[in-house]
MARTORDO-496901 format. One record per atom (N, C-alpha, C): chain; residue in one letter; x, y, z; atom name; residue number from 0. Coordinates in Angstrom, 2 decimals. Example, Ala and Ser with C-alpha at 12.3 -4.5 7.8 and 13.67 -1.06 7.14 Angstrom:
<atoms>
<atom mol="A" type="A" px="13.19" py="-5.69" pz="7.80" atom="N" seq="0"/>
<atom mol="A" type="A" px="12.30" py="-4.50" pz="7.80" atom="CA" seq="0"/>
<atom mol="A" type="A" px="13.20" py="-3.30" pz="7.80" atom="C" seq="0"/>
<atom mol="A" type="S" px="12.85" py="-2.25" pz="7.08" atom="N" seq="1"/>
<atom mol="A" type="S" px="13.67" py="-1.06" pz="7.14" atom="CA" seq="1"/>
<atom mol="A" type="S" px="12.90" py="0.03" pz="7.87" atom="C" seq="1"/>
</atoms>
This chain:
<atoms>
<atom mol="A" type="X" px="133.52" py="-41.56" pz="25.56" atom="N" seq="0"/>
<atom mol="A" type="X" px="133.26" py="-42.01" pz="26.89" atom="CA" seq="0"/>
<atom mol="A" type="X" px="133.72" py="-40.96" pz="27.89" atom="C" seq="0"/>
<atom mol="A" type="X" px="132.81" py="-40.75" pz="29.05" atom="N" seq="1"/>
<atom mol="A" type="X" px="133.14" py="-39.68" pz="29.90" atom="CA" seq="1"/>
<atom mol="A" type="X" px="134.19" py="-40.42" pz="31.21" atom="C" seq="1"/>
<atom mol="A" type="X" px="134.90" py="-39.83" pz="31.47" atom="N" seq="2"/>
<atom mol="A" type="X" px="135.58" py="-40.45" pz="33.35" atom="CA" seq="2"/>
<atom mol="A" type="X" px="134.94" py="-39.80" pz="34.05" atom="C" seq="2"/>
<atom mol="A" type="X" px="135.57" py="-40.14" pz="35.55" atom="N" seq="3"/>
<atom mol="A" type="X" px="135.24" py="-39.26" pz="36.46" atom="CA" seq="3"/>
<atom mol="A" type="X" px="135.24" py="-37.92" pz="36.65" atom="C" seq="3"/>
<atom mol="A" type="X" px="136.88" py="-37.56" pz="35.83" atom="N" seq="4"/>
<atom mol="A" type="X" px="136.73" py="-36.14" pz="36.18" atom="CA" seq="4"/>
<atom mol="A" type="X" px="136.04" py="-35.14" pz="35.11" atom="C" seq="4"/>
<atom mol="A" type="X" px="135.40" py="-35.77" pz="34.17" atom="N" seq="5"/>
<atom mol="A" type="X" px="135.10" py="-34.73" pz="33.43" atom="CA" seq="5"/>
<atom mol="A" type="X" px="133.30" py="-34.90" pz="34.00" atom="C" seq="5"/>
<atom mol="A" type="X" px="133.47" py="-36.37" pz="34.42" atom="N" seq="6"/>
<atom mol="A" type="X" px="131.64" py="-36.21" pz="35.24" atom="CA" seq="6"/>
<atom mol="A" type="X" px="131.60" py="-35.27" pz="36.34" atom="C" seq="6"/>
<atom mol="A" type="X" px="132.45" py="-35.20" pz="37.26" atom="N" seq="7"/>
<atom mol="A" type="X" px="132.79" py="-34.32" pz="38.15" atom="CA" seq="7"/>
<atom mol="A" type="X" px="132.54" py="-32.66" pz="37.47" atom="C" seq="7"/>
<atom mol="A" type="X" px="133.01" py="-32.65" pz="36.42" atom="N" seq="8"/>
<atom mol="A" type="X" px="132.94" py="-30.96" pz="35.70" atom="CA" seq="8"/>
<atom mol="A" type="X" px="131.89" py="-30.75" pz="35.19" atom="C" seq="8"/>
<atom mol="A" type="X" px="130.82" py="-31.90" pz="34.48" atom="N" seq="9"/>
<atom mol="A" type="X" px="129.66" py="-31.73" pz="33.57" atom="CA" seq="9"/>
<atom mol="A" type="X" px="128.64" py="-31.86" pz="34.37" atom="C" seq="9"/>
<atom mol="A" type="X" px="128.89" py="-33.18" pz="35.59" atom="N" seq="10"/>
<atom mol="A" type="X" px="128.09" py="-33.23" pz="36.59" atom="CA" seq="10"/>
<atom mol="A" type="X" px="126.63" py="-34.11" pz="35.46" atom="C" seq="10"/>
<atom mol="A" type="X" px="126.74" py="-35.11" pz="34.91" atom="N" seq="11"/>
<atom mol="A" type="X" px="126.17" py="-35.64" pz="34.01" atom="CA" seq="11"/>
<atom mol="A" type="X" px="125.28" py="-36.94" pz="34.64" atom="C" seq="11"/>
<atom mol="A" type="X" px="124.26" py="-37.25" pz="35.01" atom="N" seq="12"/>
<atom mol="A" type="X" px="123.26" py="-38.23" pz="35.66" atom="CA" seq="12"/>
<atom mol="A" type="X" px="122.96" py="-39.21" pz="34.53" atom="C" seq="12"/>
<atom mol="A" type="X" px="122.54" py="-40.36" pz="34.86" atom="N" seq="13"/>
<atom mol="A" type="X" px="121.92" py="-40.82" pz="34.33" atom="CA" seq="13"/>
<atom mol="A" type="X" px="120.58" py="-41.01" pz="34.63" atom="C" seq="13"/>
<atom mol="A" type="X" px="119.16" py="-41.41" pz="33.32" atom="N" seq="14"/>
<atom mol="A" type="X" px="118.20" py="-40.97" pz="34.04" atom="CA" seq="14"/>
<atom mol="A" type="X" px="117.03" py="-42.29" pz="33.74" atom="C" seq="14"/>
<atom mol="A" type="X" px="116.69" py="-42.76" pz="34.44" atom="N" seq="15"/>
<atom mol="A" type="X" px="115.79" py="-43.81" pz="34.39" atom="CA" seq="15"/>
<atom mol="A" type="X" px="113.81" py="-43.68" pz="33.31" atom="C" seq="15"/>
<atom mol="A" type="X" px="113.95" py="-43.85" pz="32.18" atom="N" seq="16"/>
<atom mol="A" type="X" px="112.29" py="-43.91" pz="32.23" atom="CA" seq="16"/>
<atom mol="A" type="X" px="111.74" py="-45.29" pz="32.48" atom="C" seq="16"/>
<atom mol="A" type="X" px="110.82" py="-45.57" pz="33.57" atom="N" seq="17"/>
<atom mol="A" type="X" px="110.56" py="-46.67" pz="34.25" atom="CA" seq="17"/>
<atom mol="A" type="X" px="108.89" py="-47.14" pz="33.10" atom="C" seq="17"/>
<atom mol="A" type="X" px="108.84" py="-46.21" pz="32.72" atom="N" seq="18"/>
<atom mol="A" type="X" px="108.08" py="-46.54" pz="31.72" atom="CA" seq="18"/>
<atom mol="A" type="X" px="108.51" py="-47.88" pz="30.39" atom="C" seq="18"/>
<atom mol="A" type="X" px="109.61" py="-47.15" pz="30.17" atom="N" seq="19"/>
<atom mol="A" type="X" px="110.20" py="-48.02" pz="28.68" atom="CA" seq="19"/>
<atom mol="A" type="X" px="111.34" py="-49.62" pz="29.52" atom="C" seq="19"/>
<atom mol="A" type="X" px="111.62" py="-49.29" pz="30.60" atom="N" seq="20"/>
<atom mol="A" type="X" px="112.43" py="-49.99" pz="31.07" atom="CA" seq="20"/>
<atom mol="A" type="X" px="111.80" py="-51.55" pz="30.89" atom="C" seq="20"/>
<atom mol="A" type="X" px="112.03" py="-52.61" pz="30.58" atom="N" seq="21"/>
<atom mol="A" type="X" px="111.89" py="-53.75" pz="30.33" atom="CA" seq="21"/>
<atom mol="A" type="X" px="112.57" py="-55.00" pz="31.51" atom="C" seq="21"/>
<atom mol="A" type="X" px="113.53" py="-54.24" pz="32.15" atom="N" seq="22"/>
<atom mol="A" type="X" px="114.02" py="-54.97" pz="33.76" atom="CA" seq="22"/>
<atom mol="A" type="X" px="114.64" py="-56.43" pz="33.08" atom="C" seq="22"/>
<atom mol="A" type="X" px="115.17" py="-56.16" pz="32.10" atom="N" seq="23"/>
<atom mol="A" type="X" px="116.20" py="-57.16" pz="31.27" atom="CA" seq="23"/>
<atom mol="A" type="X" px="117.48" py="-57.24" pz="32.12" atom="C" seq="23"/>
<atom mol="A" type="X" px="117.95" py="-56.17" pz="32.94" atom="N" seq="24"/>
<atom mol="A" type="X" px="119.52" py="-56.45" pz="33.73" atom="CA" seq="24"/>
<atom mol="A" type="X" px="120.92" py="-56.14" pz="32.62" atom="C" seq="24"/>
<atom mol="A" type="X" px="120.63" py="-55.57" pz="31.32" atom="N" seq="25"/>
<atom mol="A" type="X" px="121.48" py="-55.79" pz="30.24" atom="CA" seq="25"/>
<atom mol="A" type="X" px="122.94" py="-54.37" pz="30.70" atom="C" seq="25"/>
<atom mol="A" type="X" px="121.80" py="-53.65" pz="31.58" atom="N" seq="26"/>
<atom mol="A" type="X" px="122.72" py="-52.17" pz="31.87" atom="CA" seq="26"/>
<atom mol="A" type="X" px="123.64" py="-52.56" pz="32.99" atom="C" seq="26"/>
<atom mol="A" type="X" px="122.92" py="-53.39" pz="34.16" atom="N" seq="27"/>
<atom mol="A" type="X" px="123.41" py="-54.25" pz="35.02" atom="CA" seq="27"/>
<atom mol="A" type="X" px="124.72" py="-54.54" pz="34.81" atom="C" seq="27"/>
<atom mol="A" type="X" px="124.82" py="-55.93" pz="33.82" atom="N" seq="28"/>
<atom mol="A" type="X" px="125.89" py="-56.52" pz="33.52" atom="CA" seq="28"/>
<atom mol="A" type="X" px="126.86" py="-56.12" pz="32.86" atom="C" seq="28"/>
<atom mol="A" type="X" px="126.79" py="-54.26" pz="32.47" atom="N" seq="29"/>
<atom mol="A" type="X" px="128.31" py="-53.16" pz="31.33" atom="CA" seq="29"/>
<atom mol="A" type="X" px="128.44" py="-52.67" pz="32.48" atom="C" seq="29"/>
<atom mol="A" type="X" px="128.01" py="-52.19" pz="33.49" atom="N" seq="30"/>
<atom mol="A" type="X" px="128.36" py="-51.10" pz="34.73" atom="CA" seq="30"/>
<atom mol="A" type="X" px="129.81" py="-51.46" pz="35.39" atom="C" seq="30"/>
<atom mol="A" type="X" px="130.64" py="-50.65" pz="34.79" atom="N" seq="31"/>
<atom mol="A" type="X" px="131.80" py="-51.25" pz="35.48" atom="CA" seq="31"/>
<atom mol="A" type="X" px="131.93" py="-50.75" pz="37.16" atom="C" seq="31"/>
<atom mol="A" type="X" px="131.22" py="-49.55" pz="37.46" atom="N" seq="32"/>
<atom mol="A" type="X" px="131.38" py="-49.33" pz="38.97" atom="CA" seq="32"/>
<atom mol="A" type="X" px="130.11" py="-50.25" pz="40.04" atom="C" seq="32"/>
<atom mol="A" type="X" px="129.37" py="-51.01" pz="39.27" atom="N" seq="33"/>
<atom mol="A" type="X" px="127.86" py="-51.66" pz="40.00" atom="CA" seq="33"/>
<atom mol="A" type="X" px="127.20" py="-50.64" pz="40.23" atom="C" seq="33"/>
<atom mol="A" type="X" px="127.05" py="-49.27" pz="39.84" atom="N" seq="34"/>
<atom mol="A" type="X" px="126.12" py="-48.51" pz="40.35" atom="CA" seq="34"/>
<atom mol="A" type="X" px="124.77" py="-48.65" pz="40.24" atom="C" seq="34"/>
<atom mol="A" type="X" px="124.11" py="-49.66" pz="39.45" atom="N" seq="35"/>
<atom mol="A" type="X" px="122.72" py="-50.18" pz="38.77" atom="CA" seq="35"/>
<atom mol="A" type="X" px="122.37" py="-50.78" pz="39.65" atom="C" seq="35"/>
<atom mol="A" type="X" px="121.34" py="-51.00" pz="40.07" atom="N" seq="36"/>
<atom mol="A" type="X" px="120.47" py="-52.44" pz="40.56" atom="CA" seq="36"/>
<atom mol="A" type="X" px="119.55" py="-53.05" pz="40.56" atom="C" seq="36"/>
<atom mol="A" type="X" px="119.04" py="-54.13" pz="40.24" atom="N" seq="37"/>
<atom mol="A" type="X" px="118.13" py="-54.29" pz="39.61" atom="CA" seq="37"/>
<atom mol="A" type="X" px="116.94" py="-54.96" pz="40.68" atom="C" seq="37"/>
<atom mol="A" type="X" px="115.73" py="-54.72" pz="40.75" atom="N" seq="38"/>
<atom mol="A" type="X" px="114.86" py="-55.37" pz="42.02" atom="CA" seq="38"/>
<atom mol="A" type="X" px="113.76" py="-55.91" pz="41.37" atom="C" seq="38"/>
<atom mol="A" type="X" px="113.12" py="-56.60" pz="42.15" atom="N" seq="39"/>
<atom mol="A" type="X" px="111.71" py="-57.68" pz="41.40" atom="CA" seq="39"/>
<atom mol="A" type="X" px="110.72" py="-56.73" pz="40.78" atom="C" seq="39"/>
<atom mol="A" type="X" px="111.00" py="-55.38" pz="40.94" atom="N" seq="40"/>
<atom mol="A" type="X" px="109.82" py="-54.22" pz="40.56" atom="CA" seq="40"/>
<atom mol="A" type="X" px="110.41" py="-52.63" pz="40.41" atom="C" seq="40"/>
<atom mol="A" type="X" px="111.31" py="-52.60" pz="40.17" atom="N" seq="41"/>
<atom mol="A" type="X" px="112.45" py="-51.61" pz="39.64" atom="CA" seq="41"/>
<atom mol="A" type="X" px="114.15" py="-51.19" pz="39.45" atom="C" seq="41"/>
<atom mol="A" type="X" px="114.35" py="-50.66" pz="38.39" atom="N" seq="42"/>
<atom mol="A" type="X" px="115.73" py="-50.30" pz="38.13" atom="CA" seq="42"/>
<atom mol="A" type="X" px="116.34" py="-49.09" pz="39.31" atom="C" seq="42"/>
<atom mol="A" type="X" px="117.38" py="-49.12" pz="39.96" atom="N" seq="43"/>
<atom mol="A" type="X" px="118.11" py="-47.84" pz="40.06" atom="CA" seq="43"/>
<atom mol="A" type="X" px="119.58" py="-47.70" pz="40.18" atom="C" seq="43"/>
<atom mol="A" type="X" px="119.66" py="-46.55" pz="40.07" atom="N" seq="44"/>
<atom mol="A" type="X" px="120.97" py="-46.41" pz="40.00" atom="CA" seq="44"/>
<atom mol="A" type="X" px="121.69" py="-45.14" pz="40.99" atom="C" seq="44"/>
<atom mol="A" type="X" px="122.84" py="-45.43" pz="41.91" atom="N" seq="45"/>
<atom mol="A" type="X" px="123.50" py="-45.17" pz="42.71" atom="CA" seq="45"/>
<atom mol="A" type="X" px="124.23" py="-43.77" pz="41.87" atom="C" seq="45"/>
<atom mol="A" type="X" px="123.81" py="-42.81" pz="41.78" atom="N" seq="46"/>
<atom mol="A" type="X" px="124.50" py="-41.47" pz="41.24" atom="CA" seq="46"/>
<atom mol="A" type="X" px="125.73" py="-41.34" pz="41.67" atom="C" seq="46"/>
<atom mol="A" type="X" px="125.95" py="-41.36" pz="42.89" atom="N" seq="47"/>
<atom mol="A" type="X" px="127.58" py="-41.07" pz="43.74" atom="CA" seq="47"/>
<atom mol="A" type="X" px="128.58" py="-42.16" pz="43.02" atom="C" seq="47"/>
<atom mol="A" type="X" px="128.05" py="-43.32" pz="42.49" atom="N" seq="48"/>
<atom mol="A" type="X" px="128.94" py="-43.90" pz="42.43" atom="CA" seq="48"/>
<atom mol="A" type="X" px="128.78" py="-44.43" pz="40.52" atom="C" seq="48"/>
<atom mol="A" type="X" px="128.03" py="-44.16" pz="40.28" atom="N" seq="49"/>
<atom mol="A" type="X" px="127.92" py="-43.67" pz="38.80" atom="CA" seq="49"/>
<atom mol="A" type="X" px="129.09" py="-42.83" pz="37.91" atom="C" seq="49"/>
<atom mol="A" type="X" px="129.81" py="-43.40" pz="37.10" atom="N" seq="50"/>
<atom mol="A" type="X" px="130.87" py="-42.54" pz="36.46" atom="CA" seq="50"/>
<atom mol="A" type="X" px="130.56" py="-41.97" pz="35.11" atom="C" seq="50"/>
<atom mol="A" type="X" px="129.29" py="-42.00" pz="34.73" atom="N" seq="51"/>
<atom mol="A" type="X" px="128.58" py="-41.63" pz="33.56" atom="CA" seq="51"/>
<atom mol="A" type="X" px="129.48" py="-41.84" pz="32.08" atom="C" seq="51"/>
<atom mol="A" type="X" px="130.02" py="-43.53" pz="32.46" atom="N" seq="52"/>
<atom mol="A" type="X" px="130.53" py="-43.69" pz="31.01" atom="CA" seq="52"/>
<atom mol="A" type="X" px="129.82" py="-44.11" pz="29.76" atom="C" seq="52"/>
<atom mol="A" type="X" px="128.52" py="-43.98" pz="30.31" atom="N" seq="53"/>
<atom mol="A" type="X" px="127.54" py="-44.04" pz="29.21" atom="CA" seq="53"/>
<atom mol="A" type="X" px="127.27" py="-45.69" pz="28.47" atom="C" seq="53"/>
<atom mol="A" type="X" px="128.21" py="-46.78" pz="29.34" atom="N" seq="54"/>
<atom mol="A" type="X" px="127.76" py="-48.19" pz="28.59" atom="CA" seq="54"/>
<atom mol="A" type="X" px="126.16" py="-48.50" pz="28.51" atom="C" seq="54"/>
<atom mol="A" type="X" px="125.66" py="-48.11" pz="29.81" atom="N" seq="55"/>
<atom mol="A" type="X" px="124.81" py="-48.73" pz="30.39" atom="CA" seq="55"/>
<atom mol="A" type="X" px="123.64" py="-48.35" pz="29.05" atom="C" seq="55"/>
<atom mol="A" type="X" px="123.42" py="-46.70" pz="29.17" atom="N" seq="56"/>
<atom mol="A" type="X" px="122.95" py="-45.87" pz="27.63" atom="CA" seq="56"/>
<atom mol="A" type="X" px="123.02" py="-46.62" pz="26.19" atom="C" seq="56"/>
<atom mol="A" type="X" px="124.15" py="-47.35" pz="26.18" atom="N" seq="57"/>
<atom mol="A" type="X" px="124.03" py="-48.30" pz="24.35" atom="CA" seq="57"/>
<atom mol="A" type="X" px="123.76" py="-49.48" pz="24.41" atom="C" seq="57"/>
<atom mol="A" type="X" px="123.80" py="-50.01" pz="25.73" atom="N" seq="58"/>
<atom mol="A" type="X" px="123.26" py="-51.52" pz="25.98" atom="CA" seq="58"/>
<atom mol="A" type="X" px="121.74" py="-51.64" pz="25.97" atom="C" seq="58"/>
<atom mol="A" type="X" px="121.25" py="-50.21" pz="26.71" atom="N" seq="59"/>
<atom mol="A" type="X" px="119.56" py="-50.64" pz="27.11" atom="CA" seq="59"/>
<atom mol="A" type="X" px="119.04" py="-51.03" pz="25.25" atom="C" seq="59"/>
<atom mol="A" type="X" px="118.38" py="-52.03" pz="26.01" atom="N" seq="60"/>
<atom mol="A" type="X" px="117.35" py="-52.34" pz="24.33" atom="CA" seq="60"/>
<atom mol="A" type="X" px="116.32" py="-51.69" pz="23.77" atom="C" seq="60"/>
<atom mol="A" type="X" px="116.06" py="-51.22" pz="25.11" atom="N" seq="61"/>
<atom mol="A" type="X" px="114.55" py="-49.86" pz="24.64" atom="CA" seq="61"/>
<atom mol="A" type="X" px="115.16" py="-48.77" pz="24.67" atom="C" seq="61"/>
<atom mol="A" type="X" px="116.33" py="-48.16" pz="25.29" atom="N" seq="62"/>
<atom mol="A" type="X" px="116.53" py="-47.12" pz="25.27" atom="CA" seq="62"/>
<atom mol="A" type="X" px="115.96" py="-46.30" pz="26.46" atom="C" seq="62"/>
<atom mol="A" type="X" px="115.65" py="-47.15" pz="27.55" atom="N" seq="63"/>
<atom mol="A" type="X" px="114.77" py="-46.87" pz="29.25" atom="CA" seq="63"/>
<atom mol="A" type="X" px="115.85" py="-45.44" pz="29.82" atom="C" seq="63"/>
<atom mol="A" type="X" px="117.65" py="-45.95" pz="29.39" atom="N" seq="64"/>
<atom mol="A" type="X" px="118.30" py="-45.03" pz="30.18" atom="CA" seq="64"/>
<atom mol="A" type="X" px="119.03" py="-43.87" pz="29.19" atom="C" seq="64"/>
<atom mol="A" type="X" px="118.72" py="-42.66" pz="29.58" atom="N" seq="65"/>
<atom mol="A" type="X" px="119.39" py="-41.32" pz="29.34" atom="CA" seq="65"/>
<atom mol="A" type="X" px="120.26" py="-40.64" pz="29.89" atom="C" seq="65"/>
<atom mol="A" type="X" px="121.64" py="-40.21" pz="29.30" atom="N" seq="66"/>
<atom mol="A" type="X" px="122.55" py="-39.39" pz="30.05" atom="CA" seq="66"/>
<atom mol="A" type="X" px="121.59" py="-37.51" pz="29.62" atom="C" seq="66"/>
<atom mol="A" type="X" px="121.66" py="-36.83" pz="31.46" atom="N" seq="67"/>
<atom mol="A" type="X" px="121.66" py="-35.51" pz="31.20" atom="CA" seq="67"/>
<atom mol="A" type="X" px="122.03" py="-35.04" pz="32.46" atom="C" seq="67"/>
<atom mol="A" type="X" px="122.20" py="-33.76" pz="32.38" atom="N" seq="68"/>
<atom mol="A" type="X" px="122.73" py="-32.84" pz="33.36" atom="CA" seq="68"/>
<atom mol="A" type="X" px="121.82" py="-32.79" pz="34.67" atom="C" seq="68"/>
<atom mol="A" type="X" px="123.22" py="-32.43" pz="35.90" atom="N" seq="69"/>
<atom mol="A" type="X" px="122.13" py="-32.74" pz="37.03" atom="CA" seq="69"/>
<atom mol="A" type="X" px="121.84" py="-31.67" pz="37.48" atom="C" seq="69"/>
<atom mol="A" type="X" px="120.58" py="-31.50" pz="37.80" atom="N" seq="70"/>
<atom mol="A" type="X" px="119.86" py="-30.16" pz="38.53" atom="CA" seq="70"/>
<atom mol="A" type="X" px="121.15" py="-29.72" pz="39.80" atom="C" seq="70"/>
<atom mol="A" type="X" px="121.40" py="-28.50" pz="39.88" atom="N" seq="71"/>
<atom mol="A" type="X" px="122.52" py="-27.69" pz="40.44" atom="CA" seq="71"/>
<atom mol="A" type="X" px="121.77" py="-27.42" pz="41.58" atom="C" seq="71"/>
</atoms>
């Protein structure tokens, strides 16, 4: 699991495919900072406040969300 400060050093996003996303809320309900949100017609997620501990990544059921590096 990553914290803050090593997200801070890797600078690590999480990344939405809205394709596979199924809008189940499952990433929703592990997010310990609320950075997710869920709307009648898409997922997103609040980067700034995102700590990239990666729950949200082993909960999805399809596998919609990906941890990777953020464009510099």
């Amino acid at each position: 699991m990553l914290n803050a400060a090593v997200r801070n050093q890797t600078e690590l996003k999480v990344i939405v495919d809205h394709e596979l996303c199924c809008y189940c809320g499952a990433c929703v309900a592990v997010c310990p900072p609320d950075a997710i949100f869920l709307t009648d017609s898409f997922l997103a997620i609040d980067q700034e406040t995102c700590t990239a501990c990666e729950r949200c990544t082993k909960m999805c059921p399809v596998h919609a969300l990906t941890m990777a590096e953020a464009a510099q």
